[in-house]
C-alpha positions as a printed NumPy array, in Angstrom:
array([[  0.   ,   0.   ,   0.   ],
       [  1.036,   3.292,  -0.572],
       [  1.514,   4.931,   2.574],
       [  0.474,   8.286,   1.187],
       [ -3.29 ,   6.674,   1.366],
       [ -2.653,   5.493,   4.62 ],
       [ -1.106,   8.095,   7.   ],
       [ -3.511,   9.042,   9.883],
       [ -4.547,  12.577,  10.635],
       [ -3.236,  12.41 ,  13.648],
       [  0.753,  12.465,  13.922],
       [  3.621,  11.831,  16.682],
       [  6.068,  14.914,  15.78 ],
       [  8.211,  14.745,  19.076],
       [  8.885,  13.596,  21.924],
       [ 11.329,  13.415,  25.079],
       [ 11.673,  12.677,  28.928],
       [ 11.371,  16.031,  30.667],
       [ 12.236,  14.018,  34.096],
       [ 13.288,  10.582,  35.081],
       [ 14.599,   9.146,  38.21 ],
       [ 15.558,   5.975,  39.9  ],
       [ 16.603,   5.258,  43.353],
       [ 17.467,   1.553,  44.44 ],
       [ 18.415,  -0.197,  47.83 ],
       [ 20.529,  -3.022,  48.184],
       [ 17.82 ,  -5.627,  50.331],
       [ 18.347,  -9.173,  50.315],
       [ 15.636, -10.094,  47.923],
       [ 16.248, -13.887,  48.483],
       [ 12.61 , -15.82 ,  48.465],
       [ 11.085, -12.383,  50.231],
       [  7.796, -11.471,  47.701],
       [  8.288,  -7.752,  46.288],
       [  5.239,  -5.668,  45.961],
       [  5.024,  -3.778,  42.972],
       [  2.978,  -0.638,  42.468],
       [  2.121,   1.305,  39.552],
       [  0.512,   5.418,  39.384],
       [ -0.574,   6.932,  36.16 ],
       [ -1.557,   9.707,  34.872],
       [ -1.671,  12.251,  32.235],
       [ -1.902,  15.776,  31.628],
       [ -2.979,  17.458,  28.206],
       [ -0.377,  21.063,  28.537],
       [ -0.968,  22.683,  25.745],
       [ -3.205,  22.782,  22.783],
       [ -2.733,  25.601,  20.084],
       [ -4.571,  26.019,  16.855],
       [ -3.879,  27.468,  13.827],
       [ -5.385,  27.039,   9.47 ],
       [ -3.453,  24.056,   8.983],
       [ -3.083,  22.108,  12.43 ],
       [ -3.919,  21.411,  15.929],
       [ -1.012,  20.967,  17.805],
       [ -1.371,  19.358,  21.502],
       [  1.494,  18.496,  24.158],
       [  0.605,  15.556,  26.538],
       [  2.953,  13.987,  29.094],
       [  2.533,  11.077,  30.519],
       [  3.444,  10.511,  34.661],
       [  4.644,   7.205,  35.559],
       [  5.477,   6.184,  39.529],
       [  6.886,   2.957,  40.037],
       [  7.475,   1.497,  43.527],
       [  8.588,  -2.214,  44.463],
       [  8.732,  -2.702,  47.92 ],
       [  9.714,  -5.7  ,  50.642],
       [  7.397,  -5.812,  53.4  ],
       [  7.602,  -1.513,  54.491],
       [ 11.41 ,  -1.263,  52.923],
       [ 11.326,   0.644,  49.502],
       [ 13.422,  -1.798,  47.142],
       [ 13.267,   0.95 ,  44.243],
       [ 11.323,   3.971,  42.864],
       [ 11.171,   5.014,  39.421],
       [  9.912,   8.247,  38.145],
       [  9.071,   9.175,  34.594],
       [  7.94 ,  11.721,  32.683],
       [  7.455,  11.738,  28.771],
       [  5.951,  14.202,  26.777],
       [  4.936,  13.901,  23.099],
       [  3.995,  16.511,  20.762],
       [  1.612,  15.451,  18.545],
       [ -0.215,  17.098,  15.26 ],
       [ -3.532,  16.997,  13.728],
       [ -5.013,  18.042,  10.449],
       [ -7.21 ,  20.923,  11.62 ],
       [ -9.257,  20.914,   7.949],
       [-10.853,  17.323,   8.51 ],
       [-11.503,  16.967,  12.232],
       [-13.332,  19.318,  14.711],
       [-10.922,  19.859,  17.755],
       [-13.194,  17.842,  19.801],
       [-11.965,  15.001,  17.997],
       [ -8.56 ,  16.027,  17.963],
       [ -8.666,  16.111,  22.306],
       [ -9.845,  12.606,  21.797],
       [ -7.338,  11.083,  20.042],
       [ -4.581,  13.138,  22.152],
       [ -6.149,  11.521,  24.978],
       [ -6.59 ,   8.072,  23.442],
       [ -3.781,   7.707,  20.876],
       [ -1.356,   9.861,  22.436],
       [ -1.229,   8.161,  25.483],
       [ -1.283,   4.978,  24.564],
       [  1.709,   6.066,  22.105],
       [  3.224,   7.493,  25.111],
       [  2.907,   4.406,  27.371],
       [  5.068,   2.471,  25.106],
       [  7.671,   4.454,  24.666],
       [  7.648,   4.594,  28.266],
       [  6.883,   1.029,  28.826],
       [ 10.377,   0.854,  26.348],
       [ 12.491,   3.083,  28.352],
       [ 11.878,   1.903,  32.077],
       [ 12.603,  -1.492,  30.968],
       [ 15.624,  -0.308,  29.024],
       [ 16.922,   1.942,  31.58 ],
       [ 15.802,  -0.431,  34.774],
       [ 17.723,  -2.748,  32.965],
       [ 21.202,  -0.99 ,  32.511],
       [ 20.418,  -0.139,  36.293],
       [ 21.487,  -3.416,  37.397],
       [ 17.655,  -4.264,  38.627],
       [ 16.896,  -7.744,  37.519],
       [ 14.391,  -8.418,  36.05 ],
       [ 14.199,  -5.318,  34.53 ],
       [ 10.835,  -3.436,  35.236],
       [  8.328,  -4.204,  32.845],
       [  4.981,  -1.613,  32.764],
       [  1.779,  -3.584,  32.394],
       [ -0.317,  -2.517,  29.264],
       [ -2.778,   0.562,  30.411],
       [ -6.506,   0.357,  29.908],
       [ -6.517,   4.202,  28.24 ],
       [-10.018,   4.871,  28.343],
       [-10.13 ,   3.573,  32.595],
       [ -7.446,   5.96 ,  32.733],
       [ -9.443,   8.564,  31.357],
       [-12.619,   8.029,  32.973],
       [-11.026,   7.519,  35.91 ],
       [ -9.305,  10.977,  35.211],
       [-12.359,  12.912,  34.833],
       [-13.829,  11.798,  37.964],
       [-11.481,  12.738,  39.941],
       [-11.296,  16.251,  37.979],
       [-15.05 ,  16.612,  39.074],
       [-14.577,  15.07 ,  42.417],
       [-11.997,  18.252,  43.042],
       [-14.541,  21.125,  41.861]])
């Protein structure tokens, strides 16, 4: 196929880690069970319009913990942002917050998902952490009650 008649409206122009941390302990892990938790969550930034394109800047937060009983094994901290474009002449912006929401986070996640394990990895922590898939639209529902919950 021609990828001319396939390209999406909706484009990934950039992205980058605007923070990223990890802190590990040396515990003797030896047959002790590690608890693992995960916190997501997104934040749209910025989204500017002009006659050709929508242009919207999400970044994804990512909190890992893994602890032993109440002693923090490790933390890791991650923030990713993505540009990302849309064809202002055939879709409302409605639809364009959608799909920033939807497609740019899951696009996000991955990258992220990619990185953590890459970078947990060169870290020394074995195994490497490895971010479970996200349910994006139970992130964003969950998102928007907690919005409302705060007003």
């Amino acid at each position: 196929m021609d990828s001319k008649k396939i390209t999406a409206e909706f484009q990934l122009v950039k992205n980058r880690v605007s923070n990223f941390s990890i802190e590990s302990k040396d515990l003797d892990t030896k047959a002790k069970s590690v608890t693992m938790s995960y916190d997501i969550d997104y934040n749209i930034r910025e989204i500017q319009e002009d006659e050709e394109a929508y242009v919207g800047l999400l970044e994804l937060i990512i909190k890992v913990r893994a602890k032993i009983k109440n002693s923090i094994l490790f933390k890791v901290n991650l923030n990713m942002e993505g540009v990302f474009m849309g064809n202002s002449k055939k879709m409302p912006m409605n639809n364009f917050q959608d799909m920033l929401e939807l497609n740019g986070i899951a696009t996000l996640s991955h990258l992220s998902r990619s990185y953590i394990m890459s970078v947990s990895s060169l870290s020394g922590l074995n195994p490497p952490v490895q971010l479970p898939m996200i349910n994006v639209h139970k992130l964003r529902e969950l998102k928007e009650k907690k919005m409302k919950s705060e007003d």
